[in-house]
Structures are given as C-alpha cells and as structure tokens.
TIVEX-999350 format. One line per 3 residues: number of its first residue (from 1); their letters; for each residue x, y, z of N, C-alpha, C. Coordinates in pm, whole numbers, plus 50000, padded with zeros to 5 digits. Layout:
<pts>
NUM) a) X/Y/Z/X/Y/Z/X/Y/Z  ...
</pts>
This chain:
<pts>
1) xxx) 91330/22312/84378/91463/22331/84435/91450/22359/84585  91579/22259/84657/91522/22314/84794/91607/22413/84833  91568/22443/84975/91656/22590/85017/91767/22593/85031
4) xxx) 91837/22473/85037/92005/22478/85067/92028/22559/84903  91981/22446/84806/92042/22472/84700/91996/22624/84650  91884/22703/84708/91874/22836/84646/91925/22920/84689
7) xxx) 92022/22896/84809/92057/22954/84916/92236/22938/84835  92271/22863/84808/92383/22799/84758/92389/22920/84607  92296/22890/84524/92285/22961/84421/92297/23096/84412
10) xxx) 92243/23176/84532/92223/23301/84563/92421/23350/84602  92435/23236/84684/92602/23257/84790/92679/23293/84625  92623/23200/84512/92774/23200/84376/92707/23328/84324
13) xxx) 92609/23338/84287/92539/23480/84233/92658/23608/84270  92616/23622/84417/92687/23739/84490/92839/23712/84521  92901/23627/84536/93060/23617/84511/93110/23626/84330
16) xxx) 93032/23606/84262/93065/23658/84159/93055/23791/84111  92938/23858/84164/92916/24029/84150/93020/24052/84216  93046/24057/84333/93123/24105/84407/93304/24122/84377
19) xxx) 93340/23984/84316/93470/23995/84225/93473/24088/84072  93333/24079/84020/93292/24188/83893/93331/24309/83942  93348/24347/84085/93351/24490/84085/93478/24556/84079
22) xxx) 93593/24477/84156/93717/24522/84112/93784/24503/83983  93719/24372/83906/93767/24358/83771/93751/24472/83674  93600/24554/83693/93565/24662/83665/93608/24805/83684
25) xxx) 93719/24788/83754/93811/24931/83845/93715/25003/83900  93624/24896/83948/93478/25006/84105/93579/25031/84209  93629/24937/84243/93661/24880/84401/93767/24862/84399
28) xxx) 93869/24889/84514/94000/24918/84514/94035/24833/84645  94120/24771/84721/94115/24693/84878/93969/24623/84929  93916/24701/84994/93788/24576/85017/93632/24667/85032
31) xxx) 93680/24822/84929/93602/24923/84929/93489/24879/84858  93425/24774/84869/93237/24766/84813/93221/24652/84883  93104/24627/84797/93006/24523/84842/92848/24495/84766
34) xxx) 92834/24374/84735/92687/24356/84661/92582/24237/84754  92493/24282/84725/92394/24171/84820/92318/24166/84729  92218/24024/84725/92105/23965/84698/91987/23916/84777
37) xxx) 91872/23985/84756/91745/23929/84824/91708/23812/84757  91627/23735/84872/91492/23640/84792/91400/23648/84902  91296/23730/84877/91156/23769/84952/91077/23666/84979
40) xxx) 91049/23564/84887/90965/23451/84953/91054/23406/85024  91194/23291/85002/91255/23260/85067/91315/23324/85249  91287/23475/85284/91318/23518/85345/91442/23547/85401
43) xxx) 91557/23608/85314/91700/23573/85289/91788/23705/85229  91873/23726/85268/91965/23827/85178/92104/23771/85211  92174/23746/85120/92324/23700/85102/92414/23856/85026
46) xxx) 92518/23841/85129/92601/23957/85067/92779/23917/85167  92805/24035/85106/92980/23974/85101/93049/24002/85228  93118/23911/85330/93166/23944/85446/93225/24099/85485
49) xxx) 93251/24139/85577/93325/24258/85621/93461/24229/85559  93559/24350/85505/93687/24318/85502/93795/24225/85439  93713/24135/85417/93750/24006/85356/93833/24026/85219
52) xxx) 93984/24017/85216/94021/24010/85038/93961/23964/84943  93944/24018/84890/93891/24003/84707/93959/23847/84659  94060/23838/84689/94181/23771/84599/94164/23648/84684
55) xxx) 94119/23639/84839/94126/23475/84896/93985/23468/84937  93860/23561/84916/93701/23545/84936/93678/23433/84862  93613/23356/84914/93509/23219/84867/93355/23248/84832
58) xxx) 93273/23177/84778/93153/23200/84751/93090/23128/84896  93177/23036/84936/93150/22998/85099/93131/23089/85271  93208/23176/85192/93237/23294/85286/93100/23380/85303
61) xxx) 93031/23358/85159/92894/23503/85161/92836/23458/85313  92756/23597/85350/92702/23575/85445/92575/23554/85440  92458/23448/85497/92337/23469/85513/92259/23528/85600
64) xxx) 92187/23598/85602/92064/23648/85690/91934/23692/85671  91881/23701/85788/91707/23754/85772/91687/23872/85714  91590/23881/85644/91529/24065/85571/91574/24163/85685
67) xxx) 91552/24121/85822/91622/24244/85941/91773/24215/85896  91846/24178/85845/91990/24151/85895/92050/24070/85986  92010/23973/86040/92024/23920/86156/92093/23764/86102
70) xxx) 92208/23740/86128/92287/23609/86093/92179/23522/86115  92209/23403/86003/92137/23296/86009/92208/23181/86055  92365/23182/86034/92423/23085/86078/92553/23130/86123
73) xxx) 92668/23065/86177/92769/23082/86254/92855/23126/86165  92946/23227/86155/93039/23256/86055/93133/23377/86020  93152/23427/85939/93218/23549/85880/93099/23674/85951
76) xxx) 93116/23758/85980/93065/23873/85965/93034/23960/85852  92880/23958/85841/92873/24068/85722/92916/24237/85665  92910/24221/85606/92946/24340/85535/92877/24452/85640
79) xxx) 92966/24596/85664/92886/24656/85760/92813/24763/85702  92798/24785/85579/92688/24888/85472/92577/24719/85496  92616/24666/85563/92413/24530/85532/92307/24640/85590
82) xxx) 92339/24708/85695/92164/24756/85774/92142/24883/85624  92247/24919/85577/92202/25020/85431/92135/24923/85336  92180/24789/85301/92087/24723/85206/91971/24736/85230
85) xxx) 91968/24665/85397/91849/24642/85434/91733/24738/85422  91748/24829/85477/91638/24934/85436/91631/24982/85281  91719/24985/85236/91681/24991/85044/91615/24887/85007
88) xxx) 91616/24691/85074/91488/24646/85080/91364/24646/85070  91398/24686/85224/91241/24713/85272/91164/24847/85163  91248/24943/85139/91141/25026/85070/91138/25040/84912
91) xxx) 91245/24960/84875/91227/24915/84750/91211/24829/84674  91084/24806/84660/91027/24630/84676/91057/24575/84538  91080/24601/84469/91128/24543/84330/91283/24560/84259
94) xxx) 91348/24574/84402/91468/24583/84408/91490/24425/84427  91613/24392/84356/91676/24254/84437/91773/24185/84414  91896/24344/84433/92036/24345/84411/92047/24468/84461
97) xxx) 92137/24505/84563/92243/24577/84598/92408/24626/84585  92414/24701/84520/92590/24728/84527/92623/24830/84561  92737/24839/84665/92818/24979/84729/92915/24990/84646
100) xxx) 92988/25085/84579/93147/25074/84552/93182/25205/84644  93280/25241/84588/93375/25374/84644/93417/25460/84470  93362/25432/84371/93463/25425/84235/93467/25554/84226
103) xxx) 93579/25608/84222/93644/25735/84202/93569/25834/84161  93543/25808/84039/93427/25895/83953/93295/25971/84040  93227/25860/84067/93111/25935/84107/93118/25951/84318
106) xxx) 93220/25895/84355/93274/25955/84482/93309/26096/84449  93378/26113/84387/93376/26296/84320/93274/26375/84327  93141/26326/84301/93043/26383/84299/92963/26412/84412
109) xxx) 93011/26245/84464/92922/26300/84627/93010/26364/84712  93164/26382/84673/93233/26444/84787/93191/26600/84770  93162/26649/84629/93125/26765/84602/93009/26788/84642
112) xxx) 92900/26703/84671/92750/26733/84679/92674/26765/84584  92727/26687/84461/92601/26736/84363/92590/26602/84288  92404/26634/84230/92368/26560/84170/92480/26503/84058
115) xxx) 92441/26391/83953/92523/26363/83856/92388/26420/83751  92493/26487/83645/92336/26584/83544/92338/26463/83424  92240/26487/83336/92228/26419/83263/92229/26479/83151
118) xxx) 92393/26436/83089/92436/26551/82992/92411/26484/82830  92371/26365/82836/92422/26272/82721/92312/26174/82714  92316/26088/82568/92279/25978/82568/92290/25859/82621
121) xxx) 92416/25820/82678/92488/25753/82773/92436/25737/82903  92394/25841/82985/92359/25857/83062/92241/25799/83055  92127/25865/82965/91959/25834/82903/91951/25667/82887
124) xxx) 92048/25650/82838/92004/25495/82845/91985/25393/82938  92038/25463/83074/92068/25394/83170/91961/25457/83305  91976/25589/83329/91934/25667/83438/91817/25757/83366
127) xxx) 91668/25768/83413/91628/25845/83340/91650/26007/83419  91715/26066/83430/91761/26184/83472/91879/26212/83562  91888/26302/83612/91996/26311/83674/92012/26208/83844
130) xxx) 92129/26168/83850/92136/26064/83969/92169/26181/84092  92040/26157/84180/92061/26236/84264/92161/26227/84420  92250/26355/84486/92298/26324/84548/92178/26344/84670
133) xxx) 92193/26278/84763/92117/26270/84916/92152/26406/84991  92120/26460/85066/92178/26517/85190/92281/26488/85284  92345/26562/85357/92445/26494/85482/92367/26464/85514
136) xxx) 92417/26324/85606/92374/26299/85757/92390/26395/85845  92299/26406/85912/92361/26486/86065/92427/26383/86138  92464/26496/86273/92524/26470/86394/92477/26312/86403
139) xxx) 92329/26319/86490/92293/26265/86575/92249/26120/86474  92233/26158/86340/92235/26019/86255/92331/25897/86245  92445/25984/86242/92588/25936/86227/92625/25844/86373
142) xxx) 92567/25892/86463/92588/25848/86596/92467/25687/86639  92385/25781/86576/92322/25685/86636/92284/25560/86565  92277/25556/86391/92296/25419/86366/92340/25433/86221
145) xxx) 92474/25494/86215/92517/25539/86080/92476/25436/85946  92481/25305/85963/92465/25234/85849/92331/25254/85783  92238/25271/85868/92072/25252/85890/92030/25396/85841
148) xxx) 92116/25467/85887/92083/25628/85831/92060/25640/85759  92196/25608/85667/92215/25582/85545/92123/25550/85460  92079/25451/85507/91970/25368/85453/91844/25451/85378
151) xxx) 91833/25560/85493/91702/25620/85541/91734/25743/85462  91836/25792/85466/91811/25927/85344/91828/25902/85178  91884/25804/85146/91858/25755/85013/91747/25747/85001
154) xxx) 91669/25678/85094/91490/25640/85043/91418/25799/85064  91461/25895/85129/91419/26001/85197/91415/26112/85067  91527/26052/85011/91543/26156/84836/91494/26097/84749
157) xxx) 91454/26018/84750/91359/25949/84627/91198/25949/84685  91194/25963/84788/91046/25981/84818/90997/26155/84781  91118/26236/84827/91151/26388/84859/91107/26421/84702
160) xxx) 91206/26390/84641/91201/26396/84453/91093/26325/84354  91047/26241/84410/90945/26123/84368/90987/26092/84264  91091/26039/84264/91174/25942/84199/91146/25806/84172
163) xxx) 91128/25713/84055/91151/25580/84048/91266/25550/84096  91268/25414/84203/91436/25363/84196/91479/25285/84099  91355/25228/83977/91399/25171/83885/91457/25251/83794
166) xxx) 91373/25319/83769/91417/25469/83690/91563/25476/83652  91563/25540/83794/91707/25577/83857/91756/25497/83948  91830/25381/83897/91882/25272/83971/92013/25310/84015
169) xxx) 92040/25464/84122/92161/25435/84183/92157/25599/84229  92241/25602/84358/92223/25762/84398/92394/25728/84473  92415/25883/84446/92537/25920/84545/92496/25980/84678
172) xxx) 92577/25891/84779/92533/25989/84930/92651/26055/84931  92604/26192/85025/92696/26308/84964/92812/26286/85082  92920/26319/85064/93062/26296/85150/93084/26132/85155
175) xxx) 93000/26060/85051/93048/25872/85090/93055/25850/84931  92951/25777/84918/92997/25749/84758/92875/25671/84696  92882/25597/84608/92721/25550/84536/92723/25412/84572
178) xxx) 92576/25425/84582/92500/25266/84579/92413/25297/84439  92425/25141/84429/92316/25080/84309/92248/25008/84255  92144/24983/84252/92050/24808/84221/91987/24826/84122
181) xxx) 91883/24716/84149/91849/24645/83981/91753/24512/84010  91700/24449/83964/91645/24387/83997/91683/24216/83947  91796/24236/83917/91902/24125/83926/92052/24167/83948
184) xxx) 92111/24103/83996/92282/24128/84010/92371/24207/83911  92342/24078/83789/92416/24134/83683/92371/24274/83639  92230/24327/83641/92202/24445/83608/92262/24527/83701
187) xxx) 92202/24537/83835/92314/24606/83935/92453/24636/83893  92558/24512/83887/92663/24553/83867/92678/24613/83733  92619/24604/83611/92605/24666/83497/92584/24793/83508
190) xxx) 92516/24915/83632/92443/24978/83676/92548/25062/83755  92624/25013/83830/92738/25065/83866/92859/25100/83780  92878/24996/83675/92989/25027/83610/92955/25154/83508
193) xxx) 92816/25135/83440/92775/25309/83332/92784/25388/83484  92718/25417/83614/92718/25517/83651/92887/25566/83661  92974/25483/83723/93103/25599/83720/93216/25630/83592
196) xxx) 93102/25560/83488/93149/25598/83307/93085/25760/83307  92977/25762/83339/92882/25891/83308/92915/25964/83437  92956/25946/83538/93030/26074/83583/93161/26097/83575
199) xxx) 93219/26038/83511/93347/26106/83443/93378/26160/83300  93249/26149/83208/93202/26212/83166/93126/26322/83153  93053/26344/83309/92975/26481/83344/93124/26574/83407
202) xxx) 93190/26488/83459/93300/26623/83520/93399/26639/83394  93428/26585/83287/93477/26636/83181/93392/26731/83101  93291/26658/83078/93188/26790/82988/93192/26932/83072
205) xxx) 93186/26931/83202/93192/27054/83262/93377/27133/83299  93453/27064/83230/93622/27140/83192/93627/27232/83080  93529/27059/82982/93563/27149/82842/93410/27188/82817
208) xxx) 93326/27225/82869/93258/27368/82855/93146/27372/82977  93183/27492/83058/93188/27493/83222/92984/27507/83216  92957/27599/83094/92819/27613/83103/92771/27509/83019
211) xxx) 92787/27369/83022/92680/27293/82867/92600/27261/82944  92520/27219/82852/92316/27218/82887/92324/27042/82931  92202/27036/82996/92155/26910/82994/92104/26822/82863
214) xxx) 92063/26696/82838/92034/26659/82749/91856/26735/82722  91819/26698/82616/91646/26745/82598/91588/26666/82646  91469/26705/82725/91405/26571/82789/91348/26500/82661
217) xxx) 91312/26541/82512/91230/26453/82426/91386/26349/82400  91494/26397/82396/91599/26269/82363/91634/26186/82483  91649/26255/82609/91664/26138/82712/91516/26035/82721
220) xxx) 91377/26120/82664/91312/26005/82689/91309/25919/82574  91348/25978/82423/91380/25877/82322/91498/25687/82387  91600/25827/82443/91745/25687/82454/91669/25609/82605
223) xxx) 91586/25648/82679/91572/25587/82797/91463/25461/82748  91323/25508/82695/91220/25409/82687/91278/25349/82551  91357/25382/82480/91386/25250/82351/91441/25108/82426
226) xxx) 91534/25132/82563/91571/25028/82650/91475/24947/82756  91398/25035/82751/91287/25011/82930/91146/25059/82908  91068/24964/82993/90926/24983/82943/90844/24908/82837
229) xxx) 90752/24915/82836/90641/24817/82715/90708/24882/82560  90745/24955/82531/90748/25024/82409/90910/24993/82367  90958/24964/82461/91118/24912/82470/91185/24807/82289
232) xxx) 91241/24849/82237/91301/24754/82100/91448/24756/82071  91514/24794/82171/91696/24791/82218/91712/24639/82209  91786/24565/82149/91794/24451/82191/91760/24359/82098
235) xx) 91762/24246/82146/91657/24129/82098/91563/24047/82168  91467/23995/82171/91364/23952/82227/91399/23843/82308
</pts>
C-alpha cells in the first residue's frame, strides 16, 4: 500500500473516532479531539481546531510530522496536537490519542483527585486508580501550555511508575482526561469506561462517603482475565 492510501486510511480512522466521541456524550461543541500515529510512516493525523462535528470531513483531518509540523496546506490542527505529541514521543506503544472534556471525569480533575478503583468495572479496564497530574505552574502555562501538558502527564507516570498501557488514560487536574490505546477504537473504547467509572466513583462516594477500594487479588483477577498472556475474556 502506498502512502497516499495509508495516509487516506489513517484521515477515515480518525474522523470516525472523532464523531464516536460526541455520539458517546464525551464531547459537547468542539470540546475533544483524537489523533493517530504511524511511526514507520512518519505521520500523525488528528482532527482540525474548532471545526463542527456536524460539517467535519475525513478530508479536513490534519497531517503532520512526529514534531507536529503541517505537512500540507490546510485546516489547522487541533491545538491539544503539541500534548499528543509528546504522549508520542514517550509512549512508544501508544498509537491513538483522545482528549474529551466529559463531565464525569472533568469532575475529578477539577477536584484534583485521582479516579479510585472502587469496582470491577473499573479492573477491567484501568489496572488501578487513574491518576490525576499536578497543576501546571505559572511559567508552564506561559510558556508552552499545550507541550506542558504534555510533559506532566508523562511526569506522573514516570513519578508513579505507572504502565500507560496499564492505565490507558489520566486526568490533568483543573482540565480534563486524555486517553490511548494502541488502536483508535480501543482509545475511544477507553474514554467512554473511563467517564462510566467516574461517575460511578463520585456516586459510590454519596452513598457511602468511606467505601474501600477494590482488593488488589480481584482487580488483578478482572484486569489480567482481559490483558496479558494469561488473558481468556473473549474469543480468540
């Protein structure tokens, strides 16, 4: 296959995640965004700045270099791209990106706290609690807010020594969650349980303010029956 056409393939990939997300009640006006890498190819496609949901084309995605840097004349990208970009670069078996805003777990980062891992629900998806990041400072915010961004997500998973497969998605605290996967559809699959399971963690904590976390022997039962060599969720 040549590059137009993988390049073409990648553009319908990510205009279709990208409409998954409001169908999903993530995304509300033109509050997300999903991107796709291809590392040999040298390429990331993701969804213009601003652009309606309702008149976006799969023509519209934008292309560019692993830096971010337009490849051809057009729409302007999405302005969370220099945040993909560095979740890229340091997460190499990443190769799907999604921003939303979805209510649920914006709650969490507006509060600053982790999302706990109260349930099986959760276990099947996240192996522990989805952690929130730190503020940005001052001088982050100023000086290359998207890129910051970038840089304290990877900064709490290095901090925590965290898998990002693991834990395919974090809330930054006062913004809201990103989430990947190592295909699209998982990504967006990935986003839609995380703001199921935090509206489930802020209910479990109404109706009973002290409940426990799950046991780690059952989150690691519900987590590795899905993921991993030992994995039998499913069918082959």
């Amino acid at each position: 296959m040549n590059r137009e056409a993988i390049i073409q393939g990648m553009k319908e990939r990510v205009f279709a995640a990208n409409l998954a997300l409001p169908e999903a009640g993530l995304v509300k006006l033109t509050w997300g965004n999903a991107s796709e890498i291809n590392r040999e190819l040298g390429v990331i496609v993701i969804k213009p700045s601003g652009v309606p949901y309702k008149t976006m084309k799969a023509a519209d995605m934008v292309v560019t270099d692993l830096a971010g840097n337009l490849l051809a004349e057009g729409l302007n990208s999405s302005s969370d791209l220099p945040t993909h970009v560095v979740l890229y670069q340091h997460f190499e078996k990443v190769n799907a990106v999604i921003h939303t805003h979805s209510k649920h777990a914006v709650m969490w980062a507006q509060a600053g706290r982790d999302i706990p891992a109260y349930g099986t629900t959760h276990a099947d998806t996240f192996y522990g609690a989805v952690p929130c990041t730190r503020q940005l400072t001052v001088a982050e915010v100023e000086r290359a807010y998207e890129m910051e961004t970038g840089k304290v997500i990877v900064e709490t998973f290095n901090d925590r020594q965290l898998d990002p497969l693991a834990i395919p998605a974090v809330i930054v605290r006062g913004h809201g969650p990103f989430t990947w996967g190592e295909t699209l559809a998982k990504a967006v699959d990935n986003s839609i349980v995380l703001d199921e399971v935090a509206e489930m963690a802020y209910m479990n904590e109404i109706i009973q303010p002290h409940c426990e976390t799950i046991p780690q022997y059952l989150l690691d039962k519900h987590y590795f029956r899905k993921h991993g060599p030992g994995a039998y969720y499913g069918q082959k």
